[in-house]
Legacy VTK file of the C-alpha trace (Angstrom):
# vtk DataFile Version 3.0
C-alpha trace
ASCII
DATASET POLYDATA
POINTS 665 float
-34.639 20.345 9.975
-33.381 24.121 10.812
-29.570 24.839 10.230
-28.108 26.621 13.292
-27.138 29.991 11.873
-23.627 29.733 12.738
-23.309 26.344 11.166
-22.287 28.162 7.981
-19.407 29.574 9.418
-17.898 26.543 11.160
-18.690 24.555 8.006
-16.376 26.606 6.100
-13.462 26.792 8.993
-13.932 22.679 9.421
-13.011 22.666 5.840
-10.577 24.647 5.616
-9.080 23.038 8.993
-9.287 19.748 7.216
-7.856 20.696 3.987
-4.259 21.894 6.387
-4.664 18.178 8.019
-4.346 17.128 4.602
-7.867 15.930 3.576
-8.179 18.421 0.435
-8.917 17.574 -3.196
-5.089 16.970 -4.254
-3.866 15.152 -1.639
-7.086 12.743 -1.559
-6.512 11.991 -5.389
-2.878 11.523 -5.007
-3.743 8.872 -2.424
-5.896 6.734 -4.411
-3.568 7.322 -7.309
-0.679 6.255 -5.128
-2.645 2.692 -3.686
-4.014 1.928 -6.935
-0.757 1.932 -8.650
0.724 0.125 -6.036
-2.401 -2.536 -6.089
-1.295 -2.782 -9.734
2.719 -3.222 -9.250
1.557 -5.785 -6.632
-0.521 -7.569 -9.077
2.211 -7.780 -11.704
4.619 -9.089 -9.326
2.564 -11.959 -8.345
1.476 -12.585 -12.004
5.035 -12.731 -12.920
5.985 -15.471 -10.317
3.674 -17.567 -11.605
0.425 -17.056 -8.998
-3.270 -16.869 -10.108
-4.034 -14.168 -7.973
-6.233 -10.798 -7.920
-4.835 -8.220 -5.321
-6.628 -5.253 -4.087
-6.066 -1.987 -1.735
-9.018 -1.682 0.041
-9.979 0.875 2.816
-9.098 4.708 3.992
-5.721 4.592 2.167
-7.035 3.399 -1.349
-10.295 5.494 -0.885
-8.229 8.740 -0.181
-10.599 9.026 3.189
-7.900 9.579 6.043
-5.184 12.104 7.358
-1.735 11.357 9.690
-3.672 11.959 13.028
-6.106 8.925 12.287
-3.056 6.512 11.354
-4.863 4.502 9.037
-4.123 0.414 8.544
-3.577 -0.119 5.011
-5.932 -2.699 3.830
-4.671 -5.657 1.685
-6.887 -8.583 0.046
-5.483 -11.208 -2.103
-7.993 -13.463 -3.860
-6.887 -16.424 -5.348
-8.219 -17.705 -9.101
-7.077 -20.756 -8.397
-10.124 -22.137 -6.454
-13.558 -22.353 -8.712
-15.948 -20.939 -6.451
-19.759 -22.449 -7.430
-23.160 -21.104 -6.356
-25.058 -23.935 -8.303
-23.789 -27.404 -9.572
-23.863 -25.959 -13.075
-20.783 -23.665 -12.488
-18.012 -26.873 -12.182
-15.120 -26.902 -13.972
-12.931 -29.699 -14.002
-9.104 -29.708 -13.100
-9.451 -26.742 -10.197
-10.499 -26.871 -6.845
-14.246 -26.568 -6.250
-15.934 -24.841 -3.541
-19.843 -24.808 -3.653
-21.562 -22.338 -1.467
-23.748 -23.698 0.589
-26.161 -21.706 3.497
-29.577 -22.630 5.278
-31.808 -21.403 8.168
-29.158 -22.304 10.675
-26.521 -19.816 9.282
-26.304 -16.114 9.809
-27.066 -13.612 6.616
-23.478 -12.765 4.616
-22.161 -15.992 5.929
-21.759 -19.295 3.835
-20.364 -22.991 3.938
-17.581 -23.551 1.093
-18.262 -27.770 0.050
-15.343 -29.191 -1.289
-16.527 -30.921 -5.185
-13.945 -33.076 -6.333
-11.952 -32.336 -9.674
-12.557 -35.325 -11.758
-15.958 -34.997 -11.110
-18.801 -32.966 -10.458
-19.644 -34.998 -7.289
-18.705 -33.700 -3.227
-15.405 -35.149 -2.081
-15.480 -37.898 0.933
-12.032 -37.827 1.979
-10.296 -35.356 4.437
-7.461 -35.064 1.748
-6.487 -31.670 2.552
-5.418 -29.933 6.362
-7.451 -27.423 4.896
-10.663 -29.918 4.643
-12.634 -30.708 7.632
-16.403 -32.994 8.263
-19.235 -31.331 9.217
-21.946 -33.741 11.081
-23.886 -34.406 7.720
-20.164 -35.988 6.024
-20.399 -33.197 3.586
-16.273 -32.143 3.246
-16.369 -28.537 4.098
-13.550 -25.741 3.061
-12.112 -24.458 6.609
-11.995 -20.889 7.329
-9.864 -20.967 10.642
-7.525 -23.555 9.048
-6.887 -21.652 6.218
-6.116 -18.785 8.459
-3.962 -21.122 10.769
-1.759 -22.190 8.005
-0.847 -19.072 6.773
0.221 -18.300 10.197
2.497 -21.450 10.273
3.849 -20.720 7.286
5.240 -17.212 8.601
6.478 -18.703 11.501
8.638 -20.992 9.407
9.584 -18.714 6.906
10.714 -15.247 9.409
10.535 -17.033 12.859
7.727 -14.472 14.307
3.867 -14.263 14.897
1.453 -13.157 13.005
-1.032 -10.597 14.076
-4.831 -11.807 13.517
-7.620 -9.264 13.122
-11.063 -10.752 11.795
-10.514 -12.168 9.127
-6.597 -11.031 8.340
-3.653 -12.805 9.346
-0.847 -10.215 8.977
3.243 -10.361 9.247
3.376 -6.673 8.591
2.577 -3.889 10.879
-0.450 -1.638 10.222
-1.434 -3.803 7.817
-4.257 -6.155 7.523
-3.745 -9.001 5.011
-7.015 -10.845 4.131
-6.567 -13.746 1.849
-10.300 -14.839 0.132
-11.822 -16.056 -2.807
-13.438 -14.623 -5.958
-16.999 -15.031 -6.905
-17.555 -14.366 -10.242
-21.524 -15.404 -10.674
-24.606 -13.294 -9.874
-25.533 -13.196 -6.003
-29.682 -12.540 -4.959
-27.586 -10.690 -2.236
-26.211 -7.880 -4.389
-29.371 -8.232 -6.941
-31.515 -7.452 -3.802
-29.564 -4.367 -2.942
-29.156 -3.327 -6.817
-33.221 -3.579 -7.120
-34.043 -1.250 -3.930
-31.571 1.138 -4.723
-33.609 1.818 -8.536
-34.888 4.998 -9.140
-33.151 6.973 -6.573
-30.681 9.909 -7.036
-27.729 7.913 -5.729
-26.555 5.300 -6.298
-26.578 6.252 -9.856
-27.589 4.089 -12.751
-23.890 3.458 -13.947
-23.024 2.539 -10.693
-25.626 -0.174 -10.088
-24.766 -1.159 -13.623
-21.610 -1.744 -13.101
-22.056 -3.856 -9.507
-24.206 -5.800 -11.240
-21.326 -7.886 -12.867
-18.575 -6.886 -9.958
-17.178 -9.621 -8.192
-17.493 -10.531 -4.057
-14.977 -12.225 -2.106
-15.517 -14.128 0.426
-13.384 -13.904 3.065
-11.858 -16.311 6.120
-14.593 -15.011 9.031
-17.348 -16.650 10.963
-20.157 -15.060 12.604
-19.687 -14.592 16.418
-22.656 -16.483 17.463
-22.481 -19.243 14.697
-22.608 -22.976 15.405
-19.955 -22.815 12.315
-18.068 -19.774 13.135
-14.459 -21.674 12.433
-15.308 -23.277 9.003
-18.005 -19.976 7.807
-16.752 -18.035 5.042
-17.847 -14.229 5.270
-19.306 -12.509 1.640
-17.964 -8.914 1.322
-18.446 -6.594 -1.146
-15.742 -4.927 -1.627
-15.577 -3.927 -4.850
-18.994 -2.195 -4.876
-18.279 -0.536 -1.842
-15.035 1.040 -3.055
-17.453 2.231 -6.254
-19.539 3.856 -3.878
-16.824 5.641 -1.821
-15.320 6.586 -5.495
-18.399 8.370 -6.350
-18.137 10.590 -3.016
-18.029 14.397 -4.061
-15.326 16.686 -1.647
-18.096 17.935 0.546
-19.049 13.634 0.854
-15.406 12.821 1.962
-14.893 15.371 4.666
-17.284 14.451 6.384
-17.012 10.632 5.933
-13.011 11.770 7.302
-14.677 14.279 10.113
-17.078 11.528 11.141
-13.942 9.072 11.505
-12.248 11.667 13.781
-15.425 12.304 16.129
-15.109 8.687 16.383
-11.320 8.205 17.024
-11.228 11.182 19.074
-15.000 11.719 21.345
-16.843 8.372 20.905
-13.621 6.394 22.045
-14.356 7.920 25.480
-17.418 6.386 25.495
-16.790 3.170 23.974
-13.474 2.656 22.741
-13.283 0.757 19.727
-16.398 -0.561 19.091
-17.542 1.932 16.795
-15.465 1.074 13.211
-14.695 2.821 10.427
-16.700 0.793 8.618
-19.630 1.850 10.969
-19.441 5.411 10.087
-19.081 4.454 6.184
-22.452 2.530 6.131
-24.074 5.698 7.799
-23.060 7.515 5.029
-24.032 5.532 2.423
-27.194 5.788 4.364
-27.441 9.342 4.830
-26.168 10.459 1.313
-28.995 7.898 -0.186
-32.026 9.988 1.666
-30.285 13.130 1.225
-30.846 15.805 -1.168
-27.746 15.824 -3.338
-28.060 19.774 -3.850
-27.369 19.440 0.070
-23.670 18.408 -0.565
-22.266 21.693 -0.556
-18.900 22.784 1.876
-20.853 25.549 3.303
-23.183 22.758 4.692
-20.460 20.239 6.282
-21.327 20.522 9.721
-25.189 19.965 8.950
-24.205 17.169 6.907
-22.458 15.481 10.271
-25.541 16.277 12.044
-27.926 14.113 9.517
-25.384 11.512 9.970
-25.560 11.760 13.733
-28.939 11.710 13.742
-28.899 8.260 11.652
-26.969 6.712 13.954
-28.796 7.603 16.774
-31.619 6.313 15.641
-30.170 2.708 14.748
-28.967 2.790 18.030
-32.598 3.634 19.497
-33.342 0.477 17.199
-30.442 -1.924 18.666
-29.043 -2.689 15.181
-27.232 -1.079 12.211
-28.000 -2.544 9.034
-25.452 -3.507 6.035
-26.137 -0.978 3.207
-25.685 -3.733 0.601
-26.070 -7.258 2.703
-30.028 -7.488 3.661
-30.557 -9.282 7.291
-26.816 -8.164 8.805
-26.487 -6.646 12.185
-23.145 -4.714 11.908
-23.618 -4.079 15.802
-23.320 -7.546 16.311
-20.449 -8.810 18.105
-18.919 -5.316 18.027
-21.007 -2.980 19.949
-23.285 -4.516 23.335
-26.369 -3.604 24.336
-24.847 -1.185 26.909
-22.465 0.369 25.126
-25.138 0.833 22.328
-27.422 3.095 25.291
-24.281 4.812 26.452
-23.473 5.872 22.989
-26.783 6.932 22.154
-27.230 9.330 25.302
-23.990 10.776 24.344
-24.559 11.364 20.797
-28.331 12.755 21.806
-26.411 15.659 23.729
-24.005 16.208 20.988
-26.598 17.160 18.937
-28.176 19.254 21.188
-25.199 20.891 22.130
-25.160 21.932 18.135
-21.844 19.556 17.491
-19.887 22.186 19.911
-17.666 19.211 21.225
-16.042 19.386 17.352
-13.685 21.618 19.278
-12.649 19.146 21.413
-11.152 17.347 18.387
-7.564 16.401 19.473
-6.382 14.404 16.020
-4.548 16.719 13.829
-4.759 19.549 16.213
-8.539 20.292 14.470
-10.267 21.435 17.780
-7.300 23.930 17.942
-7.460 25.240 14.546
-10.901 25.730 14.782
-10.218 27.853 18.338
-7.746 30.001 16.387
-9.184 33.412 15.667
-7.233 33.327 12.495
-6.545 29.866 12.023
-4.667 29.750 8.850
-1.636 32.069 10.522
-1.296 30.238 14.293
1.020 27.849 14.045
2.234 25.490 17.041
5.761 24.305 17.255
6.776 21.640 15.186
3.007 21.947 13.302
3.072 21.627 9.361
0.354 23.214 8.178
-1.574 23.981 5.106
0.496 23.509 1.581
3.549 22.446 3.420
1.770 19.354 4.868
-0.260 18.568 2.210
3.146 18.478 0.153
4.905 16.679 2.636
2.172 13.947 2.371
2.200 13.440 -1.340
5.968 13.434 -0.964
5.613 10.451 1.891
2.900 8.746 -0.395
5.550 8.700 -3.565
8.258 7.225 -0.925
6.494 4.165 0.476
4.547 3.289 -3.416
8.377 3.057 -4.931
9.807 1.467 -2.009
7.055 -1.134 -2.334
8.064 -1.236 -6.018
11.738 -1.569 -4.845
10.898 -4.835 -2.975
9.389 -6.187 -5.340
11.623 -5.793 -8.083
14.662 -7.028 -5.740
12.458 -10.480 -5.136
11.901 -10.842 -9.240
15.609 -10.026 -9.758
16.819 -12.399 -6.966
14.621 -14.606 -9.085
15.316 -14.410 -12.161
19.206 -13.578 -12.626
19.069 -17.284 -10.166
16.951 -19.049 -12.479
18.303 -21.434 -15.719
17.368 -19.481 -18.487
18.973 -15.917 -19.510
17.933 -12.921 -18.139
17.315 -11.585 -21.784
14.390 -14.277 -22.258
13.232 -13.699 -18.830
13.175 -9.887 -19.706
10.981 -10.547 -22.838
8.525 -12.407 -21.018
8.275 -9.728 -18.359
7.325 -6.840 -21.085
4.836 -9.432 -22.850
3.103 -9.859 -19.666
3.630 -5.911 -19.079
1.673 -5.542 -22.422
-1.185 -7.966 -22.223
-1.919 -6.945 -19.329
-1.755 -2.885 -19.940
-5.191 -2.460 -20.967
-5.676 1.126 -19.272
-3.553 4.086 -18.761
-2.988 3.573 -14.384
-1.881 -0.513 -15.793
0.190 1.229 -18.524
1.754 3.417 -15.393
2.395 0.407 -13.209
3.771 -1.307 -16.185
6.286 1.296 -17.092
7.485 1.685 -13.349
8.385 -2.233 -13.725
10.303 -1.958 -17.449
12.001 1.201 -16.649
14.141 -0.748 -13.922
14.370 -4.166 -15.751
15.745 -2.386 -18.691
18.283 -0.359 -17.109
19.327 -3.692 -15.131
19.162 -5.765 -19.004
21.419 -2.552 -20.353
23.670 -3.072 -17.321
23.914 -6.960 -17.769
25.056 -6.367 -21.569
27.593 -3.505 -20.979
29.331 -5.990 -18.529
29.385 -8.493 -20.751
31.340 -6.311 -23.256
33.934 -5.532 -20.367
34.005 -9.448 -20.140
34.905 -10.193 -23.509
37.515 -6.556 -23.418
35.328 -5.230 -25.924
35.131 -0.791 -26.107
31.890 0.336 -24.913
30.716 2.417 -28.104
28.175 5.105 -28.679
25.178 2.516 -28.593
26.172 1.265 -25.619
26.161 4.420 -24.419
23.076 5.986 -25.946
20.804 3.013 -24.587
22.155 3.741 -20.989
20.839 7.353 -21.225
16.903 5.604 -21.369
17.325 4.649 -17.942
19.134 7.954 -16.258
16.332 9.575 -15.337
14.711 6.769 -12.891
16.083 8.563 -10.075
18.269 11.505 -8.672
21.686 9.316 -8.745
21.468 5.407 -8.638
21.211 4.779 -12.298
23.761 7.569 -13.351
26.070 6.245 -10.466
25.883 2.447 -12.272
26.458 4.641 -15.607
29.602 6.467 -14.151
30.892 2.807 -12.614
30.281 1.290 -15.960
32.446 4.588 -17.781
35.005 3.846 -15.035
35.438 0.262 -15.588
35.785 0.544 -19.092
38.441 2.920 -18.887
36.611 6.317 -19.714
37.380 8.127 -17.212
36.807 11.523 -18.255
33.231 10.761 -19.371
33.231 8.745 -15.388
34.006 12.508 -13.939
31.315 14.342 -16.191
28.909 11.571 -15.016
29.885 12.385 -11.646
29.661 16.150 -11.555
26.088 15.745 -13.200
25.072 13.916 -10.252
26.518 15.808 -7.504
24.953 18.814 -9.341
21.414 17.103 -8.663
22.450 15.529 -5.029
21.063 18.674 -3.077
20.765 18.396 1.026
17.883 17.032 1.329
17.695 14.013 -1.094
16.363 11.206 0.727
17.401 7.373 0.312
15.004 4.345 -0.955
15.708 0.942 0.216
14.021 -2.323 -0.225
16.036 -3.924 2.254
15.932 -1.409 5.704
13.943 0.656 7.066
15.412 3.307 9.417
13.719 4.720 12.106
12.179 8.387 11.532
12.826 8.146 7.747
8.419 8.371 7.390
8.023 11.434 9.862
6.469 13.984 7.741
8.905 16.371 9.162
11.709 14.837 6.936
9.420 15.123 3.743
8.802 18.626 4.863
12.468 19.492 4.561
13.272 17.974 1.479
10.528 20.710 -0.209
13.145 23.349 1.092
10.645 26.100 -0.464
10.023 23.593 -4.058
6.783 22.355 -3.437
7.526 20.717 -6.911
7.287 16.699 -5.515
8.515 15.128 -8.777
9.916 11.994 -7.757
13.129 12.148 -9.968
14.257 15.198 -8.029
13.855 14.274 -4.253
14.591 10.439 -4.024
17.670 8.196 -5.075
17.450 4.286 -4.705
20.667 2.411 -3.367
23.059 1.141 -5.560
22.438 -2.308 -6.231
25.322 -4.443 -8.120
24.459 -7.703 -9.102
27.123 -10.793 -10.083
26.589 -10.642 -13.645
26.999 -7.187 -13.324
30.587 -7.529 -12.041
32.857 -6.166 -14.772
30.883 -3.293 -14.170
31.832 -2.851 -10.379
34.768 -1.090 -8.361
36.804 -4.107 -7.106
36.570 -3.747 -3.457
32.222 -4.360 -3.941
33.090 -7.768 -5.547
33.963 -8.885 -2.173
29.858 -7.856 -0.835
29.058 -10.501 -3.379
30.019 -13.405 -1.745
28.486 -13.935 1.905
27.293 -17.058 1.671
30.235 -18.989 3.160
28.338 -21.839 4.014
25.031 -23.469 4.049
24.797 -23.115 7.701
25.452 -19.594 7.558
22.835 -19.615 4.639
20.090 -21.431 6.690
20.347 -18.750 9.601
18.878 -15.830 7.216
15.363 -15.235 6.445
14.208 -14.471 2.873
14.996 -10.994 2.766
18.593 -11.527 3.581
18.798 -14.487 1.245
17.785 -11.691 -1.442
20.531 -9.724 -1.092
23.608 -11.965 -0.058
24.827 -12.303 -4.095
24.262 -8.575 -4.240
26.820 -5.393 -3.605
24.548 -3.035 -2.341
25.346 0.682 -1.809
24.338 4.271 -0.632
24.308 6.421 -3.416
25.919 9.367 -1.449
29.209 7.594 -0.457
29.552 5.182 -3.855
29.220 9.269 -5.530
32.228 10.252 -3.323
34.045 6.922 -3.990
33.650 6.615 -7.574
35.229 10.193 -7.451
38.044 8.895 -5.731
39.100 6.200 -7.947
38.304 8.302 -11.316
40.477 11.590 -9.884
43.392 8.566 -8.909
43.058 7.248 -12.525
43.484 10.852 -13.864
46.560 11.536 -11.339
44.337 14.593 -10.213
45.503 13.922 -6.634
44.002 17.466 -4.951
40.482 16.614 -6.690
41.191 12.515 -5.180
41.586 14.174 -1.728
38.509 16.176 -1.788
36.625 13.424 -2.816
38.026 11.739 0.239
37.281 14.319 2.660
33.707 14.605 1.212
32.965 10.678 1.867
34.796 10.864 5.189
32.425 14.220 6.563
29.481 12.576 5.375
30.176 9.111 7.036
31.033 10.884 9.952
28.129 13.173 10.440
24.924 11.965 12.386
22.722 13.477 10.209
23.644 11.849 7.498
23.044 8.550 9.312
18.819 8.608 8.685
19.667 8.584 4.761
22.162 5.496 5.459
21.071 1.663 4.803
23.910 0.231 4.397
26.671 1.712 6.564
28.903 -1.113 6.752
29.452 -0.877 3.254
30.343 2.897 3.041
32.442 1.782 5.958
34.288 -1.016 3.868
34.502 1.713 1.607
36.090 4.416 3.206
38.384 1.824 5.126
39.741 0.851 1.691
41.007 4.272 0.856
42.670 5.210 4.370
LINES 1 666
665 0 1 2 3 4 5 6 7 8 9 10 11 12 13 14 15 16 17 18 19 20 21 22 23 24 25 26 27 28 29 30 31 32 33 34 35 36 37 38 39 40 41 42 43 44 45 46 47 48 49 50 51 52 53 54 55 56 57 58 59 60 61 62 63 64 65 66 67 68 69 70 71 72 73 74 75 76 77 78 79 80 81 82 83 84 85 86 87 88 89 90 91 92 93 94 95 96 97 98 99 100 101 102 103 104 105 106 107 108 109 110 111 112 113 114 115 116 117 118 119 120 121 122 123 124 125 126 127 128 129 130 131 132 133 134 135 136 137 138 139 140 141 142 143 144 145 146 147 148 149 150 151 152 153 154 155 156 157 158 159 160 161 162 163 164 165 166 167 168 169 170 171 172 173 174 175 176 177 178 179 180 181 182 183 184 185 186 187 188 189 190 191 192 193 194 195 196 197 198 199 200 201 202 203 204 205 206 207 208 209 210 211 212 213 214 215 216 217 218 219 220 221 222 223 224 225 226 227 228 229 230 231 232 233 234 235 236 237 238 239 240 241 242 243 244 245 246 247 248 249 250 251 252 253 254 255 256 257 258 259 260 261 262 263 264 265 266 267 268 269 270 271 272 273 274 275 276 277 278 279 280 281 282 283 284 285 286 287 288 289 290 291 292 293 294 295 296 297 298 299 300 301 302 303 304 305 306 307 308 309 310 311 312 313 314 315 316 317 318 319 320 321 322 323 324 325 326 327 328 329 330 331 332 333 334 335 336 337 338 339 340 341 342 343 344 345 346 347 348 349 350 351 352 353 354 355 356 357 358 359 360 361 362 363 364 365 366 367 368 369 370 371 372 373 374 375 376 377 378 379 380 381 382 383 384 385 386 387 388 389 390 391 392 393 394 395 396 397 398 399 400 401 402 403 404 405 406 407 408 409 410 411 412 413 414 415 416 417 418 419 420 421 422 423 424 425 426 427 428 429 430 431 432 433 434 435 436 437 438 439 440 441 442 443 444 445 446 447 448 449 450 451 452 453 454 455 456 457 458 459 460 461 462 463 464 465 466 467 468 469 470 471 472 473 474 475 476 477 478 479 480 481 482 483 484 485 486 487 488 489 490 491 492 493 494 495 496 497 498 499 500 501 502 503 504 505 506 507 508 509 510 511 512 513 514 515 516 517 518 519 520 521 522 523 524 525 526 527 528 529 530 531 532 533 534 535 536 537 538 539 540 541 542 543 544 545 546 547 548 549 550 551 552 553 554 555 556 557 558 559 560 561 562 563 564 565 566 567 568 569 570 571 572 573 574 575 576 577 578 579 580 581 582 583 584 585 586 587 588 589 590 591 592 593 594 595 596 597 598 599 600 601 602 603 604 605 606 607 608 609 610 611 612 613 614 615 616 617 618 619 620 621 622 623 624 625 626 627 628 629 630 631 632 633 634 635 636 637 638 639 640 641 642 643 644 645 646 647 648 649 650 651 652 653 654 655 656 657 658 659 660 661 662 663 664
């Protein structure tokens, strides 16, 4: 096929206009980085409260294949090892739940029957002993899809009081999120050995990688076929795994225009027919297209060629009437997504796209691409309120760092809830925690998501023991001291602000007021808040991560972000007085019964803003030094900053700083 002449030129300028929307090299590593680590701390967490459980980032946001205009769902699957999942009556195992997959001539390729097998024995349960359990017409005891999915929305109705949002096979609670729950299988499929066997001998997939999806797992997941006689009870086999290797063997030139191909279809075949054309659509033409592709092609001065061989592969599965799965053999991914008509209307449309020479790429409206590529010199027009270029792609690894510790935030406040409420002492909890930390660190990202975890417990463990010296009127001494320091630089102020409280309430209050000028020292403008509890509204517009840079593109987490201040009971002796009181709102079990987990969470807690506590704790240390002009400052300072709207975005717990300030008028 000929390459227009000026498709060189617009190859490089799409680039370049995707690398200022944020899909360049950095920011698509920091991504995956980012959703990996948090798959990790996710996995950790669940470990720890006791669940069998697998849990996975799949999609755009894990892959590093998406930019703010396409607003990406983040994809979450959690498989549970709990349930033995058999392919042949050799793979029982007693004591476990097991699930034989079972599929004939009457079911649809990639879709299965789960059989329920009985514990005891390796022989097929008779009973309906589970709501999960239903009969097919034969007797055999099948594994429900649909009632899985239905309990999981009953059991978020009970627990927060709202609906769930259903989407295939995900039942979510969170928004722009889709939460698939599914099980592992661990033995060989003729599925995936199909695949692996005509994929030998080619350029791509490579060797390793077909190696190594040999002995990945599949999950299958709660979805029926559309046109199935057993569309509620089928069970739908993905391959998720192998798929994200795939994507993770994508050069630059490979993602861009995966991400460009997403956009034409967000942005120009929307018009034609609106959703029906997926993401996952435009992946499995790649796959296609970089298979039969030259890989000496995948160069950045051939992008918009590149789009073209992937229109042209589409068009012709649409001249066809089906799209094959890249992996599955026998599965139309038009089906139930994309009509008959739709599928014609699409195909005229794409056939003058191409013979236009992709010129509607200009009509582009996500992430202001059509506009940039307009621009005579695009990298110096900016439009109001536009970041662009470095600043964005900054702003976006700034965002990404945000949300991956507030997740780690939320988690940590539902294992401290946990275990500071259980019987046993936090110390032997704590020593559990880092022996699971350590069997399970067996790489350097698990090592990462690992440390994140211990970093926090410890400073909370270091917290827990200097209180307990206050408790018994012991002197906090140099060791004390010197094992507080471990935990200082978690953040720009929390843990110093617990250190400085700690000084205070031991009486050394002239170490308190060196504590305190350290961190307002560090407590620039622009420091922005992380809560597990609230979210405020605004607080994820790139605009605000934009700011914070304030010329530093330097986005080391330590100097942009501060967590709140949280104070727990047994940290008590350690806290001002007047937060004693946060600690106890549960005044009855009524007015226990009314709050939803969350809330439960953080009803034994004092919980702060670092930015007022800083301005309080300076109050009460100048007092205790009868330095009454510094004591008024620091009460003018917490009163101006209260006061002030635009302090209001960084504030998650005004009441308190209210309380606060209300104290010292």
């Amino acid at each position: 096929m000929q390459i227009p002449e000026h498709f060189t030129e617009l190859s490089i300028r799409m680039s370049e206009a995707l690398d200022d929307s944020g899909a360049d090299k950095e920011t698509v590593l920091e991504r995956r980085r980012t959703y990996l680590l948090r798959e990790l701390i996710e996995k950790i967490g669940r470990q720890l409260e006791g669940g069998n459980v697998e849990c996975f980032h799949f999609g755009s946001q894990s892959e590093g294949t998406t930019t703010p205009g396409l607003q990406s769902d983040i994809d979450f699957l959690s498989s549970f090892k709990t349930y033995n999942i058999m392919t042949v009556w050799e793979d029982w195992k007693a004591s476990m739940v097991n699930l034989l997959m079972l599929r004939d001539d009457t079911i649809p390729p990639q879709q299965y029957l789960l059989q329920v097998i009985q514990e005891d024995t390796p022989e097929p349960e008779t009973s309906l002993i589970s709501d999960m359990y239903v009969a097919k017409d034969t007797g055999q005891v099948l594994f429900s899809a649909e009632r899985l999915k239905q309990s999981y929305e009953y059991l978020f109705k009970v627990r927060n009081g709202g609906d769930a949002t259903r989407n295939g096979p995900s039942v979510s609670f969170v928004p722009n999120w889709d939460i698939v729950h599914a099980f592992h299988v661990l033995k060989p499929l003729p599925e995936i050995q199909h695949w692996i066997d005509r994929c030998r001998g080619r350029p791509w997939p490579s060797v390793h990688l077909l190696e190594a999806a040999r002995v990945a797992p599949c999950f299958l997941v709660p979805a029926g076929h559309p046109d199935s006689d057993y569309k509620r009870e089928e069970w739908r086999l993905s391959p998720n795994l192998i798929e994200r290797m795939l994507m993770f063997s994508f050069n630059m030139t490979q993602i861009k225009c995966y991400i460009l191909f997403k956009l034409i279809k967000k942005s120009l075949f929307a018009k034609i027919v609106g959703e029906s054309i997926t993401s996952f659509h435009c992946k499995t033409i790649m796959f296609y297209t970089i298979e039969r592709t030259p890989p000496s092609l995948w160069c950045e001065h051939n992008l918009m060629f590149l789009l073209l061989l992937c229109l042209h592969v589409l068009k012709r599965w649409l001249r066809l009437g089906r799209l094959p799965h890249y992996i599955i053999e026998g599965v139309n991914l038009f089906d139930g997504k994309l009509s008959k008509s739709l599928q014609k209307r699409l195909f005229v449309y794409i056939d003058s796209l191409i013979r236009d020479n992709l010129q509607d790429v200009f009509y582009i409206n996500i992430d202001n691409i059509g506009c940039r590529l307009q621009a005579c010199s695009m990298r110096y027009i900016v439009q109001a309120g536009e970041l662009r270029g470095v600043c964005l792609r900054h702003s976006i690894r700034l965002l990404l760092r945000f949300e991956g510790c507030e997740m780690l935030v939320v988690r940590l406040i539902e294992l401290q809830h946990r275990q500071l409420s259980s019987h046993t002492t936090f110390e032997q909890d704590l020593k559990y925690v880092i022996y699971k930390f350590y069997k399970n660190s067996t790489n350097v990202i698990l090592k990462s998501a690992a440390i994140e975890w211990i970093k926090d417990l410890y400073a909370l463990h270091i917290s827990i023991q200097g209180t307990s010296y206050l408790r018994l009127q012991n002197v906090l001494d140099s060791e004390n001291i010197r094992r507080v320091q471990y935990s200082l630089n978690s953040d720009v102020a929390s843990s110093r602000l617990k250190f400085a409280s700690m000084l205070y309430c031991g009486g050394h209050l002239r170490a308190a007021v060196r504590v305190l000028k350290d961190v307002e020292g560090r407590y620039h403008s622009n420091v922005k808040t992380v809560c597990g509890c609230k979210k405020m509204q605004g607080d994820r517009d790139l605009t605000v991560f934009a700011n914070m840079l304030s010329g530093n593109t330097d986005n080391e987490f330590s100097k942009h972000f501060t967590f709140c201040v949280k104070l727990f009971r047994q940290e008590s002796y350690c806290t001002p007085f007047i937060l004693l009181f946060e600690m106890n709102r549960n005044i009855s079990e009524e007015e226990v019964a009314q709050r939803n987990i969350i809330e439960k969470q953080w009803m034994d807690t004092a919980e702060v803003d670092a930015r007022p506590f800083l301005h309080y704790l300076q109050y009460l240390t100048y007092g205790g030094l009868g330095e009454r002009g510094n004591q008024l400052n620091a009460l003018r300072f917490l009163e101006s900053y209260i006061g002030d709207e635009r302090s209001w975005i960084h504030m998650h717990h005004a009441e308190t700083s209210i309380n606060l300030l209300g104290t010292l008028l």
